[in-house]
C-alpha positions, 0 to 999 in steps of 0.5 A: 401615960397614953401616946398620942397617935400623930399622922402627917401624909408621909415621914421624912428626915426634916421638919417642913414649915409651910410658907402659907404658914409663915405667911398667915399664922406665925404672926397673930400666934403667940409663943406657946402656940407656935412652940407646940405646932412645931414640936408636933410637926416634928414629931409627926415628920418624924413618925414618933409618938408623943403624950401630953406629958411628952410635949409639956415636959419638953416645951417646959409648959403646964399640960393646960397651957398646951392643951390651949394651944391645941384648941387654938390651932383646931380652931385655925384650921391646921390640926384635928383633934379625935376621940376614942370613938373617932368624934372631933373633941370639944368642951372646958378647960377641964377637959382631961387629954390623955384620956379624951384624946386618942389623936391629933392629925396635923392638916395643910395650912391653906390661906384663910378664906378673905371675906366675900360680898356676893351680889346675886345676878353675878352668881347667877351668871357666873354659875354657866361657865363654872358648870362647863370648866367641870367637863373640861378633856384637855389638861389643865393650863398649870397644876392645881391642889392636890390632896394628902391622899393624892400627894401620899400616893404620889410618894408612895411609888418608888419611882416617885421618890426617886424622882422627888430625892433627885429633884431635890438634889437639883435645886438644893432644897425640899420641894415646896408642896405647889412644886410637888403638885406641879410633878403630880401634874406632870405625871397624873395630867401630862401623863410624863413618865418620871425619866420624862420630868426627870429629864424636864428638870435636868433641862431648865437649869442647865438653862438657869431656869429653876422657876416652877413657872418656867418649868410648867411652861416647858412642860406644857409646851412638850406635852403639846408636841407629843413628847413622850420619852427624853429622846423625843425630848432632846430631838424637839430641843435639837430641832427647836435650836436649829431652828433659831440658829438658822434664822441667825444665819440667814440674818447674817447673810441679809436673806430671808426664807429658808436655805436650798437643800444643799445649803441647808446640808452644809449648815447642819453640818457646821451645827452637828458634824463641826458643832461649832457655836453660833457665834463661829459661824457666824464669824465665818459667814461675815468674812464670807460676806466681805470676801464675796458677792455670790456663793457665800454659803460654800466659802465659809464652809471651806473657813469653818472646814478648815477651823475644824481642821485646826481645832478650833472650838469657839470664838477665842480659838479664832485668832490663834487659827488666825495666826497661825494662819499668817505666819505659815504663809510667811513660812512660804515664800521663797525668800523674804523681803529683808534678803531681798534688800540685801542683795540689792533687789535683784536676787530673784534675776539670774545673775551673769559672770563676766571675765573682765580681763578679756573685756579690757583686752577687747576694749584695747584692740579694737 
């Protein structure tokens, strides 16, 4: 029995089920049908051949039941079947697959086109801005449709896969095909380097971001600034980060504008040098404000000097600087209040010695 040539872009370990599938063929498919799609699929993901006789046997169906479903699914959109001589099959229920049928390709299922009434002055007004969208030289707002070939491609670099296994490390799944498209755009469009996206993806959840949406927003807004490598990259976060630290600061202090230069060298220096939190910093600046009218800058830097001194690391560490803190400065006083009052108050007078016989005898003889 002849096998079947099944092609798909690319082989892989497991068997993808498209969501435009899901969202528009399962329902109005019956069993059969969709028991074939998927026995094909995974063969075909799998870069194994199959014969008719293969997927009867296995779906437990007669060869004309499958052959039905095949035409089914030709007829959707989703599957190409291909003769000897490379012609699209056609014809009766009589028709003998084995021996007709050299191939079967299995397509990107794509929405069904949603019926359309065209009035023509709109088409022909519409058509202008059509025309110039095609001599578009700036990048695309957000990645389009890729073709197989373009996505084969794609997956053929080797520095691709490794960036496609990682990303699917990184959210804990296979990539959807419009989150594939979005890495084709950032290479093909953006012109990003795979250490570029790579690092792109690293950096949106670890800030709990893991929407495509947010990430192409990300990497427009990189590609805009010229971001060429990850250093490039972590040096705009750094400064984008300063950027809304700063302005924290300044709300804090009730200013508005920007620091003197060396203010602004003390406040880079509790970001970088301390790398101290926001809401250290701050911390320090509202005492800075109760203690002082004017030089509030270079008094929380002597607070947050000596927090850095004492090893704090974020907020909770506060209150164990804190104590510690007051409970040197009780440590330094010369005596303490309880020894004072034991002694009747006057331990801190220099105490004189009398001879109290000698006074009793001066008493007399005067």
């Amino acid at each position: 029995m002849q096998n079947l040539d099944l092609a798909l872009d690319t082989a892989c370990s497991f068997t993808l089920l498209s969501n435009c599938f899901i969202d528009n063929y399962i329902k109005d498919a019956n069993d059969v049908q969709l028991k074939v799609y998927i026995f094909l699929l995974r063969r075909a993901s799998s870069g194994m051949a199959a014969s008719m006789n293969d997927i009867a046997e296995f779906l437990n169906y007669s060869e004309k039941d499958v052959m039905r479903a095949l035409r089914y699914w030709e007829k959707m959109g989703l599957i190409t079947l291909s003769s000897t001589g490379g012609r699209k099959v056609s014809g009766g229920d009589d028709l003998v697959f084995d021996e007709t049928v050299t191939g079967i390709r299995l397509m990107t299922p794509m929405p069904p086109a949603a019926p359309q009434t065209v009035n023509v002055h709109e088409e022909e007004t519409s058509a202008p801005a059509a025309a110039l969208s095609l001599v578009k030289s700036t990048p695309a707002s957000a990645p389009g449709s890729y073709s197989l070939e373009d996505m084969k491609n794609f997956r053929n670099d080797p520095a691709n896969r490794c960036l496609i296994t990682a990303a699917t490390q990184y959210f804990g799944r296979p990539l959807s095909e419009p989150e594939l498209s979005s890495l084709i755009y950032y290479t093909k469009e953006l012109k990003f380097s795979p250490d570029l996206t790579d690092y792109l993806l690293q950096y949106c959840i670890s800030e709990d971001k893991k929407s495509f949406h947010y990430i192409n927003k990300v990497a427009l807004s990189w590609a805009e600034e010229n971001v060429k490598t990850p250093d490039d990259a972590r040096s705009l976060i750094s400064s984008h980060e300063d950027e809304e630290a700063i302005s924290r600061i300044l709300k804090v202090l009730g200013r508005v504008g920007r620091f003197a230069p060396e203010e602004g060298r003390l406040v880079r220096r509790w970001l970088h040098k301390y790398a101290f939190p926001i809401d250290v910093i701050e911390e320090a600046l509202r005492r800075s404000v109760l203690a002082t009218e004017h030089n509030r800058i270079p008094y929380a830097e002597k607070i947050l000097g000596s927090w850095h001194e004492k090893g704090v690391r974020e907020f909770s560490d506060i209150e164990k600087a804190d104590a510690a803190f007051h409970a040197e400065k009780e440590a330094s006083r010369p005596t303490s209040a309880a020894s004072r009052k034991k002694n009747g108050g006057f331990t801190d007078i220099e105490q004189r010695k009398y001879d109290y016989s000698e006074l009793e005898k001066l008493l007399v003889d005067n």
